[in-house]
C-alpha positions as CSV (number, residue, x, y, z in Angstrom):
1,X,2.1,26.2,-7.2
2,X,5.0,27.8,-6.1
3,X,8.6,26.7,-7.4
4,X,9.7,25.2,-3.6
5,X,6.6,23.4,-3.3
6,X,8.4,20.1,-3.7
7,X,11.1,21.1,-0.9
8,X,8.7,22.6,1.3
9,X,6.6,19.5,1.1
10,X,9.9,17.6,2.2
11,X,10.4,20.0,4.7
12,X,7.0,19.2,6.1
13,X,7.5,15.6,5.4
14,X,10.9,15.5,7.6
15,X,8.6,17.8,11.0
16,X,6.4,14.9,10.7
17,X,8.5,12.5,10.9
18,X,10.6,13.8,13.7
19,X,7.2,14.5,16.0
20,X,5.9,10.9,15.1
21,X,9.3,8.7,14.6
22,X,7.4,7.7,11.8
23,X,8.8,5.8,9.1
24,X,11.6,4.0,10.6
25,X,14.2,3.2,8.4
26,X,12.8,0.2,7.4
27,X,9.7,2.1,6.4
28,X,11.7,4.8,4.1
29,X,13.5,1.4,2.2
30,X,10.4,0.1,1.4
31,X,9.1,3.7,0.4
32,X,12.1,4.8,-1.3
33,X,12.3,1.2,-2.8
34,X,8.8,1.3,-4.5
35,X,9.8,5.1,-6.6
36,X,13.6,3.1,-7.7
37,X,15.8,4.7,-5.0
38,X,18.4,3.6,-3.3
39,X,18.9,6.2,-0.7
40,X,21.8,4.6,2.0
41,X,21.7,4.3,5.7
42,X,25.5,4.4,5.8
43,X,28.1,6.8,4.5
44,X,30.9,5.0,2.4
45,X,33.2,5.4,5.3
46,X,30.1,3.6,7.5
47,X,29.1,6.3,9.3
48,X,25.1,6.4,10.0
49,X,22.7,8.8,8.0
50,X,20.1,10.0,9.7
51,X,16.4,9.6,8.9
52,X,15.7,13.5,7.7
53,X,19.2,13.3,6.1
54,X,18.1,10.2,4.1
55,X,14.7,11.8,3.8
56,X,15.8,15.2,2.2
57,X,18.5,13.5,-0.2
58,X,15.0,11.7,-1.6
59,X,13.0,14.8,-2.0
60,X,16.2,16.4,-3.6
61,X,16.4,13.5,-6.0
62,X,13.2,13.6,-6.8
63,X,13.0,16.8,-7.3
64,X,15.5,16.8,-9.7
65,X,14.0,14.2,-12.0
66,X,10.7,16.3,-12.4
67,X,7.7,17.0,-10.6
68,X,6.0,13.3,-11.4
69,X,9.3,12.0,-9.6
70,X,8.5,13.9,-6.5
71,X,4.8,13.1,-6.6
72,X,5.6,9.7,-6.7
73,X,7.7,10.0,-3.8
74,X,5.2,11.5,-2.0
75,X,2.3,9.2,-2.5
76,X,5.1,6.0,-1.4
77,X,5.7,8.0,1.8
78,X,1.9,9.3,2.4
79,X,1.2,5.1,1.9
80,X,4.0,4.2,4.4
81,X,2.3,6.8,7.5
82,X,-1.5,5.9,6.4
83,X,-0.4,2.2,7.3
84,X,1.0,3.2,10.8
85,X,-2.6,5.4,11.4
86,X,-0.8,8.8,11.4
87,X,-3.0,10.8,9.8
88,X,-6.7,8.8,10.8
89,X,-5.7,9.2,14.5
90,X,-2.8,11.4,14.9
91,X,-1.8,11.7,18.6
92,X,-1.8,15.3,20.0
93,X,1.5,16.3,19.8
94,X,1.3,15.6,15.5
95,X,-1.5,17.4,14.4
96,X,-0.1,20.1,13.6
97,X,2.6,18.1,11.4
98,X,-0.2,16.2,9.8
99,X,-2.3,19.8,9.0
100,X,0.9,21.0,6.9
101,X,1.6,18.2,5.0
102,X,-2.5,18.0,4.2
103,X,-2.5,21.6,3.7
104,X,0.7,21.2,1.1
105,X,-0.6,18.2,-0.8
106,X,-3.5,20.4,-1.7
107,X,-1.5,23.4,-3.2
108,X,-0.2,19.8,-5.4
109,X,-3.3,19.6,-6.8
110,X,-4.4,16.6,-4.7
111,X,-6.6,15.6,-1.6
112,X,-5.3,13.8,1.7
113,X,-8.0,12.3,2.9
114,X,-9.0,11.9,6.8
115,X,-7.6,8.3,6.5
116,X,-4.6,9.0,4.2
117,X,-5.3,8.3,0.9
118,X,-4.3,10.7,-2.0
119,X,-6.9,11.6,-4.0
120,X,-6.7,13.0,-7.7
121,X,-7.8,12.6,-11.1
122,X,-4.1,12.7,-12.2
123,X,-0.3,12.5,-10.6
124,X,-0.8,10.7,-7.5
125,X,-0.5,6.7,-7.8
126,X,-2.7,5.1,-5.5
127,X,-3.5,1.5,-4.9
128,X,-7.0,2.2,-7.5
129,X,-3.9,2.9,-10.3
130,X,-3.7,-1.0,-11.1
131,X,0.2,-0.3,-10.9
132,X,2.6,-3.2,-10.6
133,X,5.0,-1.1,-8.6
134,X,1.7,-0.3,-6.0
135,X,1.9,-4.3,-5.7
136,X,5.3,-5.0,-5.4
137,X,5.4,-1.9,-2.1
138,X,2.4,-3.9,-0.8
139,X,4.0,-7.1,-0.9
140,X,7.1,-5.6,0.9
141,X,5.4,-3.9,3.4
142,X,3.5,-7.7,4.0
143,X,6.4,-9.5,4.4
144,X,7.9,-6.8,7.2
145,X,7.6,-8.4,10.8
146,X,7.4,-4.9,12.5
147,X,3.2,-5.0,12.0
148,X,0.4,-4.9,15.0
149,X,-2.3,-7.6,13.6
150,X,-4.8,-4.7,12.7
151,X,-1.5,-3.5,10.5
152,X,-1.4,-7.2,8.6
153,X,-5.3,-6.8,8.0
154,X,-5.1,-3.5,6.6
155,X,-1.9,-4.4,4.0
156,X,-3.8,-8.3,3.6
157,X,-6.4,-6.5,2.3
158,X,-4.6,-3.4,0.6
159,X,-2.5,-5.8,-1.5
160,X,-5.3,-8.5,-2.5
161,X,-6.9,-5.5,-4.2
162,X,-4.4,-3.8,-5.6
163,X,-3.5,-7.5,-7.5
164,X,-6.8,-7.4,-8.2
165,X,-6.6,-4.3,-10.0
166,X,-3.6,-5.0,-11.6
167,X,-4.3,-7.6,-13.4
168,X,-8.1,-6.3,-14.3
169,X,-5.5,-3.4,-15.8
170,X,-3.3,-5.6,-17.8
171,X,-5.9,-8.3,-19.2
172,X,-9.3,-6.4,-18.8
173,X,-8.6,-2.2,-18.8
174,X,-12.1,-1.5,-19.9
175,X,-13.8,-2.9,-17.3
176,X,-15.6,-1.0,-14.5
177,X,-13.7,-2.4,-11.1
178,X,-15.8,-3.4,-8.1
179,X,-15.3,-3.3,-4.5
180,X,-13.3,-5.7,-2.1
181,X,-13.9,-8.4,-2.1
182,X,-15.8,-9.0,-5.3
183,X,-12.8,-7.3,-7.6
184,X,-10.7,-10.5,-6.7
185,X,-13.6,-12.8,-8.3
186,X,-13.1,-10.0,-11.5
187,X,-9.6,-11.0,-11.4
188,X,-9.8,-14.6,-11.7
189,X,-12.5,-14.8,-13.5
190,X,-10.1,-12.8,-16.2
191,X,-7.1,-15.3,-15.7
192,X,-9.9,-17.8,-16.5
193,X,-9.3,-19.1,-12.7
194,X,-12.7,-20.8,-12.4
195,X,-14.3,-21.7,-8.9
196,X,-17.1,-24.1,-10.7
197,X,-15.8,-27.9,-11.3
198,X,-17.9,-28.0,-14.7
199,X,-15.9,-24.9,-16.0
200,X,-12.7,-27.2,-15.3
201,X,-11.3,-30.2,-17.1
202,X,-9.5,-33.2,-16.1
203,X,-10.1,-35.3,-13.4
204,X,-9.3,-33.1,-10.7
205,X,-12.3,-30.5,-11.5
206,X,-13.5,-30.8,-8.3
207,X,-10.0,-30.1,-6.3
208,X,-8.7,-27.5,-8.6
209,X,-12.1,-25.3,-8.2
210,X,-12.1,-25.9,-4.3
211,X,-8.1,-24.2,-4.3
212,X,-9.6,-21.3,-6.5
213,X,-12.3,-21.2,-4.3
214,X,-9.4,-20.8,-1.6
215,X,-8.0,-17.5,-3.1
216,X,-11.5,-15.8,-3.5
217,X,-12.2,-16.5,0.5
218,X,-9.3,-15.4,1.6
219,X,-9.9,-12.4,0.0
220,X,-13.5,-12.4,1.6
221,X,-12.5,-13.2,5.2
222,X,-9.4,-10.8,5.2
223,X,-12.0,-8.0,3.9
224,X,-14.2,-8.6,6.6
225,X,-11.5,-8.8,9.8
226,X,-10.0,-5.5,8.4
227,X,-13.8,-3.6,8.3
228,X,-14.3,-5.0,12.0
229,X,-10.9,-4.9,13.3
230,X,-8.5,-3.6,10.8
231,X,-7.0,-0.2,10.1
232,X,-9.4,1.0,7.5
233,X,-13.1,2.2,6.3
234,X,-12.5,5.5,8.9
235,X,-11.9,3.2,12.4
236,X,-9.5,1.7,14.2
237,X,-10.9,-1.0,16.8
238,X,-9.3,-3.2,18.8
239,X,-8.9,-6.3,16.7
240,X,-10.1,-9.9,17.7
241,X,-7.5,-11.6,15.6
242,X,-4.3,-12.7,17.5
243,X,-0.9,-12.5,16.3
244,X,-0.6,-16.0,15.4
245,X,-4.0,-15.5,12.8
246,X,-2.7,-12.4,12.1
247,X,0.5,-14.7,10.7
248,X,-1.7,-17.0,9.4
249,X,-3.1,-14.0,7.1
250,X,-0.2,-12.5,5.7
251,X,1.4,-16.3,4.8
252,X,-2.4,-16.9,3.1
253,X,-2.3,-13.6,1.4
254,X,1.4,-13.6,0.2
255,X,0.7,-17.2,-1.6
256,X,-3.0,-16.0,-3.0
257,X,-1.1,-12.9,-4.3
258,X,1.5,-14.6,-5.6
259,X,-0.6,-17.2,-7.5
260,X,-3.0,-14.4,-9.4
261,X,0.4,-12.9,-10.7
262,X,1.9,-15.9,-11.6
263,X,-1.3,-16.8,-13.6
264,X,-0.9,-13.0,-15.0
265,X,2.6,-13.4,-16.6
């Protein structure tokens, strides 16, 4: 790897962003936000900072604090594009963009996948890493009213497993993780959230089970309206749910969410 890598990746980054307008501003907070930087829109004197400015001061702070600093930053910023389809369906006039930051990741040691994901047995955190700080971006990026209804699917379902995941890693590491949305049963069923009355006391059993039950459909029905209409599993249809479900999921997923990690403290 050579000894630019990291600024030639922000480099490549910053084309990319320029050709797509992709992240906003709003997109680089919550990526920046999610690796512990603060990186301003505003000088001091209140003057406005520009996206690639912003951009590069990341990459340069990054860089500075190691090679796992910048890595990090990376995979925040490859998570922020995946979630607006840039690299699954690039438009014409980004493909070539998209090819140099693919082409760069893999002199890092790492795979971009067709649909954006990082792939690597070590430095790049993805939502599989059962991170809390993979979470708390998810959540973020959830509450962010700037999402088409296939976008809300994609980050419903995104975020219900990487809970999942992170509290499998905190209360059961050694246990081999299934797939959406089975994981989420794995996950309660390890914060001893039962959905069966007669593995619940006190006289309201029945109700208590029937809200767990809640969490774990949730997680089922937002699985299945991402696969038919969301933005993952290598498509990109049209969705059939309107903005008003689509509102209805993220409020459902944000409260689910928040109840497995509340249970998990």
């Amino acid at each position: 790897m050579e000894p630019n890598w990291s600024g030639r990746v922000g480099l490549a980054m910053r084309r990319l962003m320029d050709v797509s307008g992709i992240p906003t501003h709003d997109g680089l907070d919550d990526a920046f936000a999610s690796v512990g930087m603060t990186i301003p829109r505003e000088t001091p004197s209140g003057e406005s900072i520009t996206k690639p400015r912003r951009m590069r001061t990341a990459f340069e702070t990054a860089d500075s604090n190691g090679l796992k600093a910048t890595r990090r930053l990376i995979s925040a910023l490859v998570d922020e594009l995946r979630h607006r389809d840039v690299f699954q369906h690039p438009a014409p006039e980004i493909v070539v963009a998209v090819q140099a930051v693919r082409q760069l990741i893999t002199e890092g040691g790492a795979t971009l996948t067709t649909d954006g994901f990082i792939t690597t047995a070590v430095a790049f955190p993805t939502v599989d890493a059962g991170q809390r700080e993979t979470v708390d971006r998810l959540i973020a990026r959830l509450r962010r009213n700037d999402q088409d209804p296939a976008s809300i699917l994609g980050t419903a379902k995104d975020l219900l497993e990487a809970t999942s995941k992170h509290v499998l890693h905190e209360r059961a590491p050694q246990q081999r993780q299934k797939d959406m949305p089975n994981i989420v049963y794995e996950a309660m069923e390890a914060l001893d959230l039962s959905t069966k009355p007669s593995s619940i006391n006190g006289p309201s059993a029945g109700a208590i089970a029937q809200l767990h039950q809640l969490v774990a459909r949730t997680a089922q029905a937002v699985t299945a309206s991402r696969n038919d209409g969301g933005d993952g599993h290598g498509h990109l249809n049209p969705t059939g749910v309107s903005p008003e479900l689509a509102e209805y999921v993220r409020v459902v997923t944000l409260a689910a969410t928040k109840f497995l990690l509340d249970n998990a403290t």
